[in-house]
C-alpha positions as CSV (number, residue, x, y, z in Angstrom):
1,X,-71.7,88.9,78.3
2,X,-70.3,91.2,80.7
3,X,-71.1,90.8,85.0
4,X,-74.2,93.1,84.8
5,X,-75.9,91.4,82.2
6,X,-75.0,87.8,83.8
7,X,-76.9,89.3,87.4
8,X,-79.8,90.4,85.0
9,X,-80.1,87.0,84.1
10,X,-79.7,85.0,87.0
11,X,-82.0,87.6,88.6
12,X,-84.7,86.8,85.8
13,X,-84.3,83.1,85.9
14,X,-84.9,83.5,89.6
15,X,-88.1,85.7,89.4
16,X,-88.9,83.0,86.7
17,X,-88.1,79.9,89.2
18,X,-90.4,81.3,92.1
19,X,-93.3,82.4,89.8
20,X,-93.4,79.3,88.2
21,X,-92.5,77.1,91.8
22,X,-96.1,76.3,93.0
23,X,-97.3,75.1,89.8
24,X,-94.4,72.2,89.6
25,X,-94.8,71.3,93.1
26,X,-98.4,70.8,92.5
27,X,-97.3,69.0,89.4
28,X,-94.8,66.9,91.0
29,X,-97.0,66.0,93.7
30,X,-99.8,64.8,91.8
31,X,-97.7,62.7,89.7
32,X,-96.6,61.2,92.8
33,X,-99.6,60.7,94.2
34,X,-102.1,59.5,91.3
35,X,-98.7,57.7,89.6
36,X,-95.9,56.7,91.3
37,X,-97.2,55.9,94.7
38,X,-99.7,53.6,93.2
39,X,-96.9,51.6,91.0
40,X,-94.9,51.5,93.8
41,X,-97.6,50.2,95.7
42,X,-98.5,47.4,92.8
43,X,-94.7,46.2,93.0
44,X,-94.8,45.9,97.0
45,X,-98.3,43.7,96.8
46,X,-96.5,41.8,94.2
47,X,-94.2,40.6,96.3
48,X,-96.9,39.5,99.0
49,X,-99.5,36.7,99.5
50,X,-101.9,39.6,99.9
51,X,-105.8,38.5,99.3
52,X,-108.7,41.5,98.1
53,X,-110.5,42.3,101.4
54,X,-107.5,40.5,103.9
55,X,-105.6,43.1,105.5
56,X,-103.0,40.1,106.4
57,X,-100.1,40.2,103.8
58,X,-96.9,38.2,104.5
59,X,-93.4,38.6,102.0
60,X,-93.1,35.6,99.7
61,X,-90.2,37.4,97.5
62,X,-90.4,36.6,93.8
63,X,-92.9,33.4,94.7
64,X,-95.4,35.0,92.9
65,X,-93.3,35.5,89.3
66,X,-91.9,32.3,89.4
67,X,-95.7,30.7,89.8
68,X,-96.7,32.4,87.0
69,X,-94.1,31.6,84.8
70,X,-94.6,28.0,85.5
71,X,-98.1,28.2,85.2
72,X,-98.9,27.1,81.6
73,X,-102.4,29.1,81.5
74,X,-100.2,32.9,82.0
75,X,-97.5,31.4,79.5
76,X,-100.5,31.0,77.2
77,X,-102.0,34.5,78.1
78,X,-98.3,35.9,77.2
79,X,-97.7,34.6,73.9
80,X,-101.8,35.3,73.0
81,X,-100.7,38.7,73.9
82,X,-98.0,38.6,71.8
83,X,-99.4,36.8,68.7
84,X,-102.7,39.2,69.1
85,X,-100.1,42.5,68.9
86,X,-98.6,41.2,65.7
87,X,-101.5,40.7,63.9
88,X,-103.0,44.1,64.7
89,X,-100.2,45.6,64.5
90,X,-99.8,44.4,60.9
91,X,-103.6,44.7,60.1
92,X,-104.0,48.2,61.2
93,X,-100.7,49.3,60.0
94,X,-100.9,48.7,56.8
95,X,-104.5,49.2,56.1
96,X,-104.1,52.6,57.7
97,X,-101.3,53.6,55.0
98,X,-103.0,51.9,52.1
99,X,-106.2,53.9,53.1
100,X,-104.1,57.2,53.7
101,X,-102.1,56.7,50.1
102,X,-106.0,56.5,48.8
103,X,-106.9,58.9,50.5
104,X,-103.8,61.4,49.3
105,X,-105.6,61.4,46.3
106,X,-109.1,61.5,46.7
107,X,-110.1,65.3,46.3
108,X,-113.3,67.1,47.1
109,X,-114.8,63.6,49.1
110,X,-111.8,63.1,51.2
111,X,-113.0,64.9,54.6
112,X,-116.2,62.4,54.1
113,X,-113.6,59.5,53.6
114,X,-111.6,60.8,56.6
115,X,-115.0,61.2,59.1
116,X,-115.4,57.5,57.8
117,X,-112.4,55.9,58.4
118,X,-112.7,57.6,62.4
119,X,-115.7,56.5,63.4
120,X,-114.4,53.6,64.8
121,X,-112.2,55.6,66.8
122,X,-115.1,57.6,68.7
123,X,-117.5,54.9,68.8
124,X,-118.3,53.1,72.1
125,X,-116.5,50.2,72.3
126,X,-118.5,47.9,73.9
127,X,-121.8,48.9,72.1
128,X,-119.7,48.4,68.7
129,X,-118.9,44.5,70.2
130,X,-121.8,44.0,70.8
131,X,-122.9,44.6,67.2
132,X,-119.6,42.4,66.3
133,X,-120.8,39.6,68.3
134,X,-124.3,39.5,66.6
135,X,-122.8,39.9,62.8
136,X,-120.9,36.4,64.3
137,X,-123.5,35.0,66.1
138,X,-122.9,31.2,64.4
139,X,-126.5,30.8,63.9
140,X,-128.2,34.3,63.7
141,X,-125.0,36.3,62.6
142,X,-125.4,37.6,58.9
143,X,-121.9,37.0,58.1
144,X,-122.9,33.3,58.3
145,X,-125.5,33.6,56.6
146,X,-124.2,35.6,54.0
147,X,-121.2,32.2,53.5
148,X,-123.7,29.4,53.7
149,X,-126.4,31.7,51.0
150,X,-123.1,31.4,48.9
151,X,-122.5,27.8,49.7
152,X,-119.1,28.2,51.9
153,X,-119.0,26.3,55.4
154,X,-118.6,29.3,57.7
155,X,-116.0,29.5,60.4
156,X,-116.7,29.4,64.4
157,X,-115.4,32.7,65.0
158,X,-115.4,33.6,68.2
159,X,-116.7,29.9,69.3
160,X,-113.6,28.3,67.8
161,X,-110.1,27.7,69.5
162,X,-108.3,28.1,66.1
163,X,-110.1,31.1,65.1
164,X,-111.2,32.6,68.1
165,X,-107.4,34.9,68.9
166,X,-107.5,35.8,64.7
167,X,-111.0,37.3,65.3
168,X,-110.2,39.3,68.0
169,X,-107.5,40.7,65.9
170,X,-109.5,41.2,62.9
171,X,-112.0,43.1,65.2
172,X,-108.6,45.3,66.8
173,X,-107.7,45.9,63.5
174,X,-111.0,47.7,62.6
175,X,-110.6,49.6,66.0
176,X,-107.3,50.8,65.5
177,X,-107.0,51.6,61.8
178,X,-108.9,54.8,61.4
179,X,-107.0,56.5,64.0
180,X,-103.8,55.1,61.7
181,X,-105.3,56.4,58.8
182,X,-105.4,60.2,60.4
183,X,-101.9,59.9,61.3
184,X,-100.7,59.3,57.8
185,X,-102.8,61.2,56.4
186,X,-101.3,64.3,58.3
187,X,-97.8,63.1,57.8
188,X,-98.6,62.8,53.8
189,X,-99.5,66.3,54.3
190,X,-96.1,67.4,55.5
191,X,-94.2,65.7,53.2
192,X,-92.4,68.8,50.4
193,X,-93.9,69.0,47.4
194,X,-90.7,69.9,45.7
195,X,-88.9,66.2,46.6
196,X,-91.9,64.9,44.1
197,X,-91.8,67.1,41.4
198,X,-88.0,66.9,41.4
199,X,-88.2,63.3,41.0
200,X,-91.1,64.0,38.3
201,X,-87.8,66.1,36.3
202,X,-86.1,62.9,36.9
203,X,-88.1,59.9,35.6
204,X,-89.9,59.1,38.4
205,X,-92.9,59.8,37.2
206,X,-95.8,56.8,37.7
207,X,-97.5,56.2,40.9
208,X,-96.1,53.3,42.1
209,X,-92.6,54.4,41.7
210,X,-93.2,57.8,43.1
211,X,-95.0,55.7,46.4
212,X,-92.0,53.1,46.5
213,X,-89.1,55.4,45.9
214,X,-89.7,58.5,47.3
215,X,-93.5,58.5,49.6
216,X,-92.8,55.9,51.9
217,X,-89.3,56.2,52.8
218,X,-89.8,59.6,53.4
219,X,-92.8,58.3,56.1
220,X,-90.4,55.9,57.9
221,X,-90.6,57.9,60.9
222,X,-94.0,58.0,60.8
223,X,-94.6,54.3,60.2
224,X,-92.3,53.5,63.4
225,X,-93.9,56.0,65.7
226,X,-97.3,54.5,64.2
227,X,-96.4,51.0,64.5
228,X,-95.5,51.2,68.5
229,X,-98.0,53.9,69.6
230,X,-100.5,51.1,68.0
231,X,-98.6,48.0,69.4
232,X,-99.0,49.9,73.3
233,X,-102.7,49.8,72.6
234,X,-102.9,46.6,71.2
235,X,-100.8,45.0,74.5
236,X,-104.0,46.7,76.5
237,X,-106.7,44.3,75.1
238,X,-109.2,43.9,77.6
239,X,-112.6,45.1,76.5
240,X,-112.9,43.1,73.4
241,X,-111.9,39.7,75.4
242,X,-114.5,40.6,78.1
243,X,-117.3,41.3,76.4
244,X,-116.9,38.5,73.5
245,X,-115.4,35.2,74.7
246,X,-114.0,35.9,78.4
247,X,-110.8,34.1,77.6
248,X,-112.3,31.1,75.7
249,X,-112.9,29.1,74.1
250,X,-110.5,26.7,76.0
251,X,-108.3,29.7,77.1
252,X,-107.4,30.5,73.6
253,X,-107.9,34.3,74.3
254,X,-106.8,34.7,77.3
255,X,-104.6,37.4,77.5
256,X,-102.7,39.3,80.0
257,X,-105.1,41.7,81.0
258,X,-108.0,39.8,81.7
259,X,-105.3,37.2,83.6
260,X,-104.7,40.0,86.1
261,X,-108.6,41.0,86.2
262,X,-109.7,37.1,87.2
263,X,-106.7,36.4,89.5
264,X,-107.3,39.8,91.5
265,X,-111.3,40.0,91.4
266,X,-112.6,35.9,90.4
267,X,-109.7,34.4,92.5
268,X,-108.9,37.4,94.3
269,X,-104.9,36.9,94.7
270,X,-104.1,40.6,95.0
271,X,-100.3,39.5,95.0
272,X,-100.2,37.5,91.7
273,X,-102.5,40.1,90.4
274,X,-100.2,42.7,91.0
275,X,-97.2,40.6,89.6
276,X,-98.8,40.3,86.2
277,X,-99.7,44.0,86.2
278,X,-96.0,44.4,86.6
279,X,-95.2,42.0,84.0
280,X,-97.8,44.0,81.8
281,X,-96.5,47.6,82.8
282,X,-92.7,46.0,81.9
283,X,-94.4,45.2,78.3
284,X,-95.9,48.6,78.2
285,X,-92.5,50.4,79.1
286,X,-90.9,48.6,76.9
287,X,-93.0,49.9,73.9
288,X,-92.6,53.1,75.1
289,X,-88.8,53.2,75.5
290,X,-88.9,51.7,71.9
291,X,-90.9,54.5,70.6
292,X,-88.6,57.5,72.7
293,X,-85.8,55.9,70.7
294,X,-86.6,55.5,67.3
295,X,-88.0,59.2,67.9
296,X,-84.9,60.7,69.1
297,X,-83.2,58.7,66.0
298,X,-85.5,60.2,63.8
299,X,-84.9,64.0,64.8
300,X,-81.1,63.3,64.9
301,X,-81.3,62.6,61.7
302,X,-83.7,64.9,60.2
């Protein structure tokens, strides 16, 4: 490139710089506003004894994390957290692919199945709860009525310490799947044709080879990305606990979330609360770090 062009080019990139300046200060300084300021300000109250509605806050230094860590009811919280995340995860994940490999073949009614399989997605949440928590009302629910017309015992459900955490999931699974489904559905879609009908040429030739061999390693990536972007929303379980059991029975659903939500507003420690929204955020960054990777591992090696 010879000098003349090189002073166009600065010269552009500079015009370009000052036209485009006041749109990423303002960016830059609502992110730090509405984003960082606020984070930072959760991991300075976290490190306080600071109460809602007491302007008095003293530094206790990592008090706070070590409490909760050797308080038994946020160790259960964590690992409900956890153990609720796998089984959605699981649940949702692979009913969303099942229904998405159906769905790769279902013709003329598959925009009907696809509406279907969403409405989950874009229904309120906490009216659709509410509807949950009457099908498993243990005396007026029809669900038990439905078992004990065909002579089973029914489960507790939601009133049950055993099955209470594996309800909640079964419910998360039915919020999260459709979205799942739309995912694979578009990434079936992309796949090239030609990869099949070359492996048609080559033997491969029934449905369940073609969908072992050659369909789902080719949706690896996919599966991965889908798998974390629906563990993140799984770690944010909230509404489901708060409208259906509230932590119970026993604590057996307690979970993170709704740990930080009764010790900042029931108990109203703002500095635990803040340390469990960092231990929370930590989990959520974590996810999302997980994700960036296997991304970037993907298009390296696409």
């Amino acid at each position: 490139m010879t000098p003349g062009a090189n002073v166009v080019a600065t010269r552009g990139r500079r015009r370009a710089l000052l036209a485009d300046g006041p749109w990423l200060v303002g960016y830059v300084a609502f992110l730090a506003v509405f984003a960082i300021a606020p984070f930072l300000l959760v991991v300075v109250l976290s490190f306080t004894d600071a109460l809602l509605g007491d302007a008095a806050a003293h530094f206790v230094g990592l008090r706070n994390y070590r409490d909760l860590f050797e308080d038994p009811l946020f160790r259960g919280a964590l690992v409900n957290t956890l153990a609720y995340t796998g089984l959605t995860v699981g649940g949702a994940v692979g009913l969303g692919l099942v229904c998405a490999l159906l769905l790769d073949t279902a013709g003329w009614a598959r925009p009907l199945y696809e509406t279907v399989y969403f409405l989950p997605a874009m229904a309120s949440s906490v009216a659709m709860l509410l509807v949950w928590e009457f099908m498993l009302h243990p005396d007026l629910g029809m669900v038990n009525q439905a078992l004990q017309a065909a002579g089973w015992s029914p489960p507790a459900w939601l009133n049950g310490p055993d099955t209470a955490l594996f309800t909640l999931s079964v419910i998360g699974v039915w919020q999260l799947f459709g979205l799942n489904v739309l995912l694979f559905v578009a990434a079936l879609s992309a796949l090239p044709r030609s990869v099949f009908e070359a492996a048609a040429i080559d033997g491969v030739a029934s449905p369940f080879d073609r969908t072992m061999r050659m369909t789902l390693p080719l949706l690896s990536p996919t599966i991965a990305f889908v798998s974390i972007l629906t563990a993140v929303r799984s770690v944010q379980v909230f509404e489901s606990v708060q409208v259906l059991t509230q932590g119970g029975p026993g604590n057996a659903t307690n979970v993170i979330l709704y740990q930080m939500y009764e010790e900042g507003f029931e108990f109203l420690e703002a500095g635990r609360a803040s340390a469990v929204a960092v231990v929370f955020l930590l989990l959520t960054a974590l996810a999302g770090i997980l994700r960036s990777v296997r991304l970037r591992g993907s298009a390296r090696w696409s």
